[in-house]
C-alpha positions as CSV (number, residue, x, y, z in Angstrom):
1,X,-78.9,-98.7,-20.1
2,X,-79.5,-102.4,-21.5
3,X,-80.4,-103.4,-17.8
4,X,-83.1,-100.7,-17.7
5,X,-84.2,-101.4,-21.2
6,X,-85.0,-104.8,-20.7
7,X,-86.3,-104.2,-17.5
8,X,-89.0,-101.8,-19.1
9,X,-89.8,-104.6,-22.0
10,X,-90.8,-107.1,-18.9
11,X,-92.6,-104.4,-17.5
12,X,-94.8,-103.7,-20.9
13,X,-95.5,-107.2,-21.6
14,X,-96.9,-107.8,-18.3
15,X,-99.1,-104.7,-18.6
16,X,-100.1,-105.7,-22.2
17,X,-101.3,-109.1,-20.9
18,X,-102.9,-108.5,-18.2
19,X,-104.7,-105.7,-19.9
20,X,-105.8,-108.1,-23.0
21,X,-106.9,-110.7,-20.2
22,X,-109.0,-108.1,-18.6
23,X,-110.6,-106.9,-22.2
24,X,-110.9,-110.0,-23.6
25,X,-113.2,-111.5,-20.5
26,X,-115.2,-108.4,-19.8
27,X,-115.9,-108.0,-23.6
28,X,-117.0,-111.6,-23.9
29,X,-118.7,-112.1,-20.5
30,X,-120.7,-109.2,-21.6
31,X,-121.7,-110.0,-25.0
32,X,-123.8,-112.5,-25.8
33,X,-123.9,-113.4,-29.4
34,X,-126.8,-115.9,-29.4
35,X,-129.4,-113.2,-28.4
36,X,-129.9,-112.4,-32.2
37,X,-131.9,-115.9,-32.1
38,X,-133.8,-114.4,-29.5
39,X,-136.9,-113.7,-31.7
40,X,-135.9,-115.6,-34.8
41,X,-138.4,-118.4,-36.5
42,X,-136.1,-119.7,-38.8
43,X,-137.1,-123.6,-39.2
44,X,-132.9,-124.2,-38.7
45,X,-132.7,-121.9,-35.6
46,X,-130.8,-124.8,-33.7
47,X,-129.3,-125.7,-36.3
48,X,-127.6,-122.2,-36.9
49,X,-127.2,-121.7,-32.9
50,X,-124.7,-124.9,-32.7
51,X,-122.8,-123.9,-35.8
52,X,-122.3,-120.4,-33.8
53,X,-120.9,-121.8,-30.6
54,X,-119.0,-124.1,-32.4
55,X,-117.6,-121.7,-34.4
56,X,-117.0,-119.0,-31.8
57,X,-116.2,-121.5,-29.1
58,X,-118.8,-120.3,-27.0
59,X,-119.2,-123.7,-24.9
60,X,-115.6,-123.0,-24.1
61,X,-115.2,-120.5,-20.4
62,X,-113.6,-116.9,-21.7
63,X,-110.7,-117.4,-19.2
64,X,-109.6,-120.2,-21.4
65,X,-110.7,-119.3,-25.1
66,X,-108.1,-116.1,-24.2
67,X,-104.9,-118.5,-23.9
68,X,-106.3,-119.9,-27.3
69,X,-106.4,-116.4,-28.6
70,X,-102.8,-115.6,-27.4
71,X,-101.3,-119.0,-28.6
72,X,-102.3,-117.2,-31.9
73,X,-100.5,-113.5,-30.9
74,X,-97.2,-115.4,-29.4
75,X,-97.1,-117.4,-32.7
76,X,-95.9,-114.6,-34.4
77,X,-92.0,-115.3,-32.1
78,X,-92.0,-118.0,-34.3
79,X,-93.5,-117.2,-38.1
80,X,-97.1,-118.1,-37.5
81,X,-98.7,-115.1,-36.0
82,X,-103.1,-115.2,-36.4
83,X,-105.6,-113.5,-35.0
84,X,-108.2,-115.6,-35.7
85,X,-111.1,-114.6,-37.8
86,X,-113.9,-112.2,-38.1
87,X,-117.5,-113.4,-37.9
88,X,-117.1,-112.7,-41.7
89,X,-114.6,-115.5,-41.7
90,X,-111.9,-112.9,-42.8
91,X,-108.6,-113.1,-41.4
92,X,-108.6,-110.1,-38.5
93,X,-104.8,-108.7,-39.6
94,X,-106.1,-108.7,-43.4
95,X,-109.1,-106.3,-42.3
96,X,-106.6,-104.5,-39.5
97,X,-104.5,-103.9,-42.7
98,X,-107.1,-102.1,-44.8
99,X,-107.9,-99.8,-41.9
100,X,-104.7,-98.7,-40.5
101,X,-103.6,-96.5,-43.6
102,X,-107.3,-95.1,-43.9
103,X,-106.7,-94.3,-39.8
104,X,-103.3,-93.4,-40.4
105,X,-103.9,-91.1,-43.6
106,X,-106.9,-89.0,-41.4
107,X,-106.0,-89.0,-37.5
108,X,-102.5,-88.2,-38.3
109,X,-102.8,-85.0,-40.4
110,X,-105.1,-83.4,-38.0
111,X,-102.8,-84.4,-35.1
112,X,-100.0,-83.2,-36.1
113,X,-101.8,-79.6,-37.4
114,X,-102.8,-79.2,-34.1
115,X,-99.5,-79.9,-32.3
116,X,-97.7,-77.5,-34.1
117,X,-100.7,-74.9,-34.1
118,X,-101.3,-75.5,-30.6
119,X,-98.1,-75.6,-29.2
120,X,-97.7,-72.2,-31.4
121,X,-100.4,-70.7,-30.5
122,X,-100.3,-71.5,-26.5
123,X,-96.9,-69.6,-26.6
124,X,-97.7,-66.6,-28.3
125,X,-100.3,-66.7,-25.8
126,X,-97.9,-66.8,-22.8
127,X,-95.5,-64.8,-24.5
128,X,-98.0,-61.9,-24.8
129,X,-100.2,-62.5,-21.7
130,X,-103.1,-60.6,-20.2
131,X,-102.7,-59.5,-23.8
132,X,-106.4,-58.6,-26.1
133,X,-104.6,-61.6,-27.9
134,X,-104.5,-63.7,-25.1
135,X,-107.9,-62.9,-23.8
136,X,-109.6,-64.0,-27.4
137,X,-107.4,-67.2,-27.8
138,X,-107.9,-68.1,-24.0
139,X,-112.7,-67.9,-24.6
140,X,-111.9,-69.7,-28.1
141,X,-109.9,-72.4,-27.4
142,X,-112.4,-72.9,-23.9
143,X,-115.0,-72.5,-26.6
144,X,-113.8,-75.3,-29.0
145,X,-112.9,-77.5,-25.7
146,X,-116.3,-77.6,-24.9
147,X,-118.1,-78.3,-28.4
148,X,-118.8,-81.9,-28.7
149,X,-117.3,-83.2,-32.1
150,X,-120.1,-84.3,-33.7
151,X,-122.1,-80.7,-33.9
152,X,-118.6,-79.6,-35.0
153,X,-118.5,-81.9,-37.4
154,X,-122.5,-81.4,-38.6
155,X,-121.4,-77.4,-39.4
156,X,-118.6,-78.2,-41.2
157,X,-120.9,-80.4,-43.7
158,X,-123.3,-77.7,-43.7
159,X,-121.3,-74.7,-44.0
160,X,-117.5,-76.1,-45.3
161,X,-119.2,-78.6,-47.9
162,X,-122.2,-77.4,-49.1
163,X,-122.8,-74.1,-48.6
164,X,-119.5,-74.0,-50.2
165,X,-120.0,-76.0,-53.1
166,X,-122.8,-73.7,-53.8
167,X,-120.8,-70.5,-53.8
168,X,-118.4,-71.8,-56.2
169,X,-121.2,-71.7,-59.0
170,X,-120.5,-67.8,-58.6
171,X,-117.7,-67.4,-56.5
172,X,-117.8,-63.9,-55.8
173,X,-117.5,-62.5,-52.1
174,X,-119.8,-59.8,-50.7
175,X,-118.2,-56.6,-49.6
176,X,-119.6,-57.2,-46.5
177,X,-117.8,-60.8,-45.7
178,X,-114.9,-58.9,-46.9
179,X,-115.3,-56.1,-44.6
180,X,-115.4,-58.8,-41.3
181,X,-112.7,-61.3,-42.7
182,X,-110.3,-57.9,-43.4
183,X,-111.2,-56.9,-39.5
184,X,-110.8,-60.2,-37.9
185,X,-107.4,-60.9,-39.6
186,X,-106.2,-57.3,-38.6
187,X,-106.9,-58.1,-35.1
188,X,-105.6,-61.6,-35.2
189,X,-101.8,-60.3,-36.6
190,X,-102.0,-56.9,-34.3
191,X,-102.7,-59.5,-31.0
192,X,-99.3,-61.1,-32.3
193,X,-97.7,-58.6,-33.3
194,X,-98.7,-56.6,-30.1
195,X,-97.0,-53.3,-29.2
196,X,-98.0,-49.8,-28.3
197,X,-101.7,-48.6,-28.9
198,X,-100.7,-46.6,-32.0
199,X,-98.0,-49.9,-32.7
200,X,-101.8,-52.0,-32.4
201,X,-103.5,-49.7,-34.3
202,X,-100.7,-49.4,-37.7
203,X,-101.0,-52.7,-37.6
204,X,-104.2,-53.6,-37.5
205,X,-105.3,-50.8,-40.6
206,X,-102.0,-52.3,-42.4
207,X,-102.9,-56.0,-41.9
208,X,-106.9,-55.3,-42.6
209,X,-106.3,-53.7,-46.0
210,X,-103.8,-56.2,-46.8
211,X,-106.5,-58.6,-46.0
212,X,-109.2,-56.5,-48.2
213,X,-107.0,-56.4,-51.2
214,X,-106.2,-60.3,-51.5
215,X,-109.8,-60.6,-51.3
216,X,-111.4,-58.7,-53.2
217,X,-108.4,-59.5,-55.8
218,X,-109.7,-63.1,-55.2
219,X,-113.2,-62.1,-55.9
220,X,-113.0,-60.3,-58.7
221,X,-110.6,-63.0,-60.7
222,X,-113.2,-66.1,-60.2
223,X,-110.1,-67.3,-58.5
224,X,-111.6,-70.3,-56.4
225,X,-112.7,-71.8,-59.5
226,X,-108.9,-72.2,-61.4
227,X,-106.8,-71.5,-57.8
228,X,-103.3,-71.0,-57.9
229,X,-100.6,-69.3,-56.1
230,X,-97.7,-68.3,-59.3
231,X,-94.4,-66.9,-58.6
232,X,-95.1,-64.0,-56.8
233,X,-97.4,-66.6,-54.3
234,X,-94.9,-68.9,-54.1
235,X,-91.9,-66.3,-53.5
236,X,-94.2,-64.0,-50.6
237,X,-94.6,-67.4,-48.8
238,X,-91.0,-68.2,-49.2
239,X,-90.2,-64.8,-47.1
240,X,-92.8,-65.7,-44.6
241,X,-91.5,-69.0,-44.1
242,X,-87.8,-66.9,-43.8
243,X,-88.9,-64.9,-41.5
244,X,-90.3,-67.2,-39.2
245,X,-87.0,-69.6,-39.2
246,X,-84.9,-66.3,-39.0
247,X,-86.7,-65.5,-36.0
248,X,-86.9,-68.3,-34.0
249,X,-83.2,-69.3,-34.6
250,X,-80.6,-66.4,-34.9
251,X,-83.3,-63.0,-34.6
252,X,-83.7,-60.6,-36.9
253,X,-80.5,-58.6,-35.4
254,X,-78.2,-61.1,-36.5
255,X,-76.7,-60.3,-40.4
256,X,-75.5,-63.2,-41.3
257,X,-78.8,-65.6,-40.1
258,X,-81.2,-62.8,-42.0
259,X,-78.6,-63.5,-45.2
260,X,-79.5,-67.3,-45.2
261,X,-82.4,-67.2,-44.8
262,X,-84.0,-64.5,-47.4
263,X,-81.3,-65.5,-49.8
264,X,-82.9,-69.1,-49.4
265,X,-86.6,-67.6,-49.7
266,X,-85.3,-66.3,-52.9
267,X,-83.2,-68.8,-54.4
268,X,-86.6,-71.4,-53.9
269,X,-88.6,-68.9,-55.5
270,X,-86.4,-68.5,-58.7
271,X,-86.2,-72.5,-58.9
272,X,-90.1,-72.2,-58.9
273,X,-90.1,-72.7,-63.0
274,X,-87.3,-74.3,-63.4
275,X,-88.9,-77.1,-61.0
276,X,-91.9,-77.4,-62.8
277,X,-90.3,-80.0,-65.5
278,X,-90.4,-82.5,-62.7
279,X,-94.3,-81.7,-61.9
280,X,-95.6,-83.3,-64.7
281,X,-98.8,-84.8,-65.1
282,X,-97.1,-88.4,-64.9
283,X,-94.8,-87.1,-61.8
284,X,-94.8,-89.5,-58.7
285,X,-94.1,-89.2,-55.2
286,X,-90.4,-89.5,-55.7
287,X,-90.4,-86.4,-58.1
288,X,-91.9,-84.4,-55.2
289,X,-89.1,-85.8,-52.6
290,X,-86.8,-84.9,-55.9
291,X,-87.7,-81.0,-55.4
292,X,-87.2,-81.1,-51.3
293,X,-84.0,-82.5,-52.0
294,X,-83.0,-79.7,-54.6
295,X,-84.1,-76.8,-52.5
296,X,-82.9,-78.2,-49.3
297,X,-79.8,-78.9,-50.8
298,X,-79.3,-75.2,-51.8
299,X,-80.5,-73.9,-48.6
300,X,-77.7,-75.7,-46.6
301,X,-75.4,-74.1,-49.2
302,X,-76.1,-70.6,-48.2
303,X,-76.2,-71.6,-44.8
304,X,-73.0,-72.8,-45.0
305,X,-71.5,-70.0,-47.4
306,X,-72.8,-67.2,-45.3
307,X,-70.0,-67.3,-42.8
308,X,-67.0,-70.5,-41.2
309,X,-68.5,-69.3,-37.5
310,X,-71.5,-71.3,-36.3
311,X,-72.1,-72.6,-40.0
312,X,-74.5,-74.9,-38.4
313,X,-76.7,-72.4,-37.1
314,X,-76.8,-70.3,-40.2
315,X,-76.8,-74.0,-42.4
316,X,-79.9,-74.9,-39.7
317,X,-81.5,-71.3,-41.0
318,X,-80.6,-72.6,-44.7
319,X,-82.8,-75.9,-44.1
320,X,-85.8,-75.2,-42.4
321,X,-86.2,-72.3,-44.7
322,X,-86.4,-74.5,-47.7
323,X,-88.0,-76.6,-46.0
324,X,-91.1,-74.3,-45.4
325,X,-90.9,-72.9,-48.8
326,X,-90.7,-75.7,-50.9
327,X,-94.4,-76.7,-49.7
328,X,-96.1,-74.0,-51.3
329,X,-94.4,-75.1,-54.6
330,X,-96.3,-78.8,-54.0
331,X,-99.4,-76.7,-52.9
332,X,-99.6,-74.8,-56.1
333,X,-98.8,-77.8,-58.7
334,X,-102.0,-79.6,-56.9
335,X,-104.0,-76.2,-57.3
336,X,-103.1,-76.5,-60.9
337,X,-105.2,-79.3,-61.3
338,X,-108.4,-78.1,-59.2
339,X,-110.4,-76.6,-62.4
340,X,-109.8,-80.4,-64.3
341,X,-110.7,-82.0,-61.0
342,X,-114.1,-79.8,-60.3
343,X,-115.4,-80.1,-64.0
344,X,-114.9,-84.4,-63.8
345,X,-118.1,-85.8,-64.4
346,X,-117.2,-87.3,-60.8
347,X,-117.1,-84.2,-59.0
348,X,-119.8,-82.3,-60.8
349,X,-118.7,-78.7,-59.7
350,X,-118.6,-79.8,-56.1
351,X,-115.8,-80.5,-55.0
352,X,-115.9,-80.8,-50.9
353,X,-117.4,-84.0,-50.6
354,X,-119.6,-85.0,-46.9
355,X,-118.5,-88.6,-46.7
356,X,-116.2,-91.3,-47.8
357,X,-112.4,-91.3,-47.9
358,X,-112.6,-91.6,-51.5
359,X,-114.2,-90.6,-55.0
360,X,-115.1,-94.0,-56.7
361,X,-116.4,-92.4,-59.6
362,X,-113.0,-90.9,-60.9
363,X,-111.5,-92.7,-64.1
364,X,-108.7,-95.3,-63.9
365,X,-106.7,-92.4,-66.2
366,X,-107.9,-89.7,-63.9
367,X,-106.4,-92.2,-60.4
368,X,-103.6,-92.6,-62.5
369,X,-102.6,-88.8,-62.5
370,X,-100.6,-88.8,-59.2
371,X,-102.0,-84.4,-58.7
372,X,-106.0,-85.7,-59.6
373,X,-105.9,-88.4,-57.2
374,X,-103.7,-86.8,-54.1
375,X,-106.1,-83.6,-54.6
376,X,-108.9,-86.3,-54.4
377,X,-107.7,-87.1,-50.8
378,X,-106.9,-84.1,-49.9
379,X,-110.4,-82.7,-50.6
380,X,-111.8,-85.7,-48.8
381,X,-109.7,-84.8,-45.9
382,X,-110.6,-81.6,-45.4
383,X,-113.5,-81.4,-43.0
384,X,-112.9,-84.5,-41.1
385,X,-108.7,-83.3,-40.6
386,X,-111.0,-79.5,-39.1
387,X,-113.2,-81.0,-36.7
388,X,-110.4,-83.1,-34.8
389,X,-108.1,-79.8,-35.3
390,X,-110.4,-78.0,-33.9
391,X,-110.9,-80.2,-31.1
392,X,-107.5,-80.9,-30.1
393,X,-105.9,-77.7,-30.9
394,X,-107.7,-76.0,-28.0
395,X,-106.4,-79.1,-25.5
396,X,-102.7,-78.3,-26.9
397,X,-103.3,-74.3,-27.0
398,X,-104.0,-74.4,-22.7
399,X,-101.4,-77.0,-21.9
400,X,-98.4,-75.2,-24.0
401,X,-99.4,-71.7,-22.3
402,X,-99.6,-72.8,-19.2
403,X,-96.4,-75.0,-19.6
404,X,-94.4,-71.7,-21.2
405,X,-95.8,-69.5,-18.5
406,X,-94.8,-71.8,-15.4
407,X,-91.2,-72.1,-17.1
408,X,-90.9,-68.7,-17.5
409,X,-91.1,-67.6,-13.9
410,X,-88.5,-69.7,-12.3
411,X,-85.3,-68.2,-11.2
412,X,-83.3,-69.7,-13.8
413,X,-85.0,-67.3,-16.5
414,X,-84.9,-64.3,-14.2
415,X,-80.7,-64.5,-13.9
416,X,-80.8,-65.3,-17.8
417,X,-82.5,-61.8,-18.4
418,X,-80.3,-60.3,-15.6
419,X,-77.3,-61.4,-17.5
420,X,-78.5,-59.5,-20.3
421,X,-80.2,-61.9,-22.9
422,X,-82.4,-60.3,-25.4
423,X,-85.6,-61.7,-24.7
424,X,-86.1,-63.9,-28.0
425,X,-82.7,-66.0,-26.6
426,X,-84.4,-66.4,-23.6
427,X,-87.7,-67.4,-24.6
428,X,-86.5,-69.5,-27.7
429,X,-83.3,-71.4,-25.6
430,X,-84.2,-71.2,-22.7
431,X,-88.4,-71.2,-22.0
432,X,-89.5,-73.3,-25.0
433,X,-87.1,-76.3,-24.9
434,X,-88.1,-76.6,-21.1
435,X,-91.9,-75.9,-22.0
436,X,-91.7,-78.7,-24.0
437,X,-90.8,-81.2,-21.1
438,X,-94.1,-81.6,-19.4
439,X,-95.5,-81.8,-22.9
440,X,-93.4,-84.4,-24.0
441,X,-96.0,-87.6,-22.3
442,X,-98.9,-85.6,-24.0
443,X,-97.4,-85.4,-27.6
444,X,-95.9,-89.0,-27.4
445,X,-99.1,-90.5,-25.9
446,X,-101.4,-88.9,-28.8
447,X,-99.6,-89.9,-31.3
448,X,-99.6,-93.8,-30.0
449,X,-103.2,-93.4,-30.0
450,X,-103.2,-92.2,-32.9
451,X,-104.1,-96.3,-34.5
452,X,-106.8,-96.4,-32.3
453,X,-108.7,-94.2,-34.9
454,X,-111.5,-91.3,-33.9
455,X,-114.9,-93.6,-33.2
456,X,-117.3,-90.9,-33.9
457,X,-115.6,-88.9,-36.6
458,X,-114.9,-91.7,-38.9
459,X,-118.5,-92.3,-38.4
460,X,-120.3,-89.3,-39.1
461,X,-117.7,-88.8,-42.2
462,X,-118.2,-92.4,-43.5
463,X,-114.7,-93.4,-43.0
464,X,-113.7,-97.1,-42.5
465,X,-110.8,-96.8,-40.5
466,X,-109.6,-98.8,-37.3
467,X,-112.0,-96.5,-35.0
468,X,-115.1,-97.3,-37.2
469,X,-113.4,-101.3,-37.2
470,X,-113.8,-101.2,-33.3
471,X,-117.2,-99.6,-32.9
472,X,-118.3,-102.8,-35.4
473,X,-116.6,-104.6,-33.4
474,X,-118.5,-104.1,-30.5
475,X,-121.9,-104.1,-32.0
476,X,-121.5,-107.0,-33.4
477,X,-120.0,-109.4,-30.9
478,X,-116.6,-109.9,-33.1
479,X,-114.4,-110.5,-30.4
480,X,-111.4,-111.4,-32.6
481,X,-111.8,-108.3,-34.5
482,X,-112.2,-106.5,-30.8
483,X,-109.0,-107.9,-29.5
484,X,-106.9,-107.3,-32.7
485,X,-107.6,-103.6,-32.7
486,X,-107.1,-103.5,-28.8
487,X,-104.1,-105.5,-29.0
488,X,-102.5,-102.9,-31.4
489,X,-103.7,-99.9,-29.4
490,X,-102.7,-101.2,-26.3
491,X,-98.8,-101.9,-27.3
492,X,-98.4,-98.8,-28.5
493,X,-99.3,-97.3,-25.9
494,X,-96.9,-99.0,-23.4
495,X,-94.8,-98.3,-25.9
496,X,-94.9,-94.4,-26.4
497,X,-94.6,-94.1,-22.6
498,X,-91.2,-96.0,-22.5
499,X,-90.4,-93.2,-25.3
500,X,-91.4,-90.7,-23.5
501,X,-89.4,-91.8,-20.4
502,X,-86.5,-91.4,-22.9
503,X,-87.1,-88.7,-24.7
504,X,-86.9,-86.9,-21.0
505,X,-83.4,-87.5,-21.2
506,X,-82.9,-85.7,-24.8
507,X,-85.1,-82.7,-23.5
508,X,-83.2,-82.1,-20.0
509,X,-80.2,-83.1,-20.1
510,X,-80.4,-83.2,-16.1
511,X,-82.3,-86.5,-16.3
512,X,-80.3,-90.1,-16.6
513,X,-81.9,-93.2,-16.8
514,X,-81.5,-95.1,-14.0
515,X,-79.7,-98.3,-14.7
């Protein structure tokens, strides 16, 4: 395992230099930052042109102004690691640092809501094939594919930000919009839900008039302009959440797994109030880690009171429960504080802001208040987090289908349904974990590219992460600045593939590293 470990890391560092070599000399060879004294009449114009190529080294070949950048890189086996300066005469890692958490805080959320949406999603799909579900997921998701990001991202500012800013000065919804939002949810839930005709049909009237009620409930109380979930919010999500863990890990048909997990759902919900006392307005992020301990901690107690057999099953049903449940408790407390954070003289009754990652305007008291300022994020988050969702959700929706679908046909699930399996053992236990093979050099390969930031969101939002960094990069000759955001990009990308070679092993147990 060492042998093969070490072998890899050669392997890497070979690729990362030779890739940095390449970058580095086509990047310079094909820049030229003298030609902004092309036209200039400044009376120092040769003056400022030698202070450049001194400065820049330009009189020096590319080939060997590299090894001069690496001496820099490789300094860091030793304590003294630089790369170099920006034309701004700012150290490169200082500005690296202010952009990774802004890349970090955007590219990450919308990953990760479209992995787990996707990946959802794309199995439903295969799970209820050639289905009316299918068939609607299958033209949206080709539909998303195919919408470049940038109109995406112009129709959420239009139609997220401020068409909605302008409803909430009367926040009432039209029968009509109703009426379509009831229908389309009805269909959505019956396509999962799936069935008989008259099965579709319950459904779809049951779901719709759900749907009708919560909005016109939503309507009629203002309730966009003081949101907030209460109680019986908190404690309907809670059984949601249950019923999705019970399902995927034990099935409904198994007592003891339905026991943990609804008597989890309800002991969250009755520590709703009681939790409350560490939500204060002066709560940090350690009070909020406070309340997932508490309720995970009680969840793993039912789990493992509900029965001595398989406690860790019915303890795993105990966890992810209160897990899932616990975020609507967060979700609410942040709600609390929309109506103080919409009437700020900062916000002005709008609250979706178009660009920035950040309200400057907000009071050091208001900052201070851990809920104001997180909301503050979170609101700036919103439609740039959508338009890469969007985007990469359809990618993960077709690749998870057709992963599931190519699983599920091989022999191996034919003799585990001959032997007698209900179906949700063999598509959970058997179809998914060996979906997620294939899938597993996508997800780790995403997320490594993750620091590389998204170049024309962060753009069109105003965001100054390390995407915007390399696009400034680029246009303005910084080839420092360049090579430290390549440098990162490029590591971690050799990196997640060595990852994925070994998370192969944890996946399929059928595949050893070869020493």
């Amino acid at each position: 395992m060492l042998a093969y470990v070490f072998r890899r890391l050669g392997m890497m560092l070979v690729v990362v230099f030779g890739a940095s070599f390449l970058a580095y000399n086509l990047q310079a060879f094909s820049s030229d930052p003298l030609s902004v004294f092309g036209e200039s009449t400044e009376e120092n114009k040769d003056y400022l042109m030698a202070k450049m190529i001194r400065d820049l080294q330009l009189d020096v070949p590319p080939p060997i102004r590299y090894f001069s950048w690496l001496r820099g890189i490789l300094g860091g086996l030793w304590g003294d690691f630089d790369m170099g300066l920006t034309r701004a005469n700012i150290p490169v890692i200082e500005v690296i640092g202010l952009a990774i958490p802004v890349t970090i805080r955007l590219v990450i959320t919308a990953t990760f809501l479209a992995v787990i949406l996707g990946i959802t999603v794309g199995m439903i799909t295969a799970i209820r094939q050639y289905s009316r579900f299918d068939y609607v997921v299958t033209f949206i998701s080709f539909l998303l594919f195919s919408l470049p990001i940038f109109w995406v991202a112009v129709l959420l500012k239009e139609y997220m930000a401020i068409q909605f800013n302008d409803f909430l000065v009367d926040p009432t919804i039209p029968a009509s919009a109703i009426a379509i939002a009831s229908i389309v949810f009805g269909l959505i839930v019956a396509g999962i839900l799936g069935g008989s005709r008259l099965r579709f049909y319950a459904i779809l009237g049951g779901s719709a008039l759900f749907a009708a009620g919560v909005l016109s409930f939503v309507s009629s109380s203002k309730w966009f302009l003081d949101p907030g979930l209460g109680v019986f919010g908190v404690g309907f999500l809670a059984l949601i959440s249950a019923s999705i863990v019970i399902q995927l890990i034990t099935g409904f048909d198994n007592k003891k797994g339905l026991l943990a997990g609804l008597g989890t759902a309800i002991a969250t919900t009755l520590l709703y109030i009681p939790l409350q006392g560490l939500l204060g307005p002066d709560a940090t992020f350690l009070n909020v880690i406070a309340i997932f301990v508490i309720t995970i901690g009680v969840g793993v107690l039912i789990g493992s009171f509900v029965s001595t057999i398989d406690r860790r099953v019915y303890v795993r049903v105990g966890l992810f429960t209160a897990l899932l449940a616990t975020g609507p408790i967060i979700i609410d407390r942040f709600m609390q504080e929309f109506a103080n954070y919409m009437i700020s003289d900062a916000v002005s009754g709008r609250p979706v802001p178009t660009l920035g990652q950040a309200n400057d305007l907000l009071t050091p008291e208001q900052m201070g208040n851990f809920w104001i300022s997180g909301l503050d994020t979170a609101m700036h988050l919103v439609l740039p987090t959508i338009a890469l969702t969007l985007i990469s959700f359809a990618g993960y929706v077709r690749f998870s289908r057709g992963s599931l679908l190519e699983v599920l046909n091989m022999d191996y699930i034919r003799t585990a349904r001959a032997k007698g399996l209900s179906e949700r053992t063999v598509i959970v236990r058997h179809g998914m974990r060996n979906a997620m093979l294939p899938m597993t050099t996508i997800l780790v390969n995403d997320f490594a590219g993750l620091l590389g930031g998204a170049i024309i969101t962060e753009g069109i939002f105003a965001w100054k992460g390390m995407g915007q960094l390399f696009n400034d990069a680029i246009r303005s000759y910084d080839l420092n600045l360049f090579m430290g955001v390549f440098i990162i990009t490029a590591s971690l990308t050799v990196l997640a593939n060595f990852v994925a070679d070994l998370l192969y092993g944890v996946v399929d147990p059928r595949i050893r590293i070869r020493k």
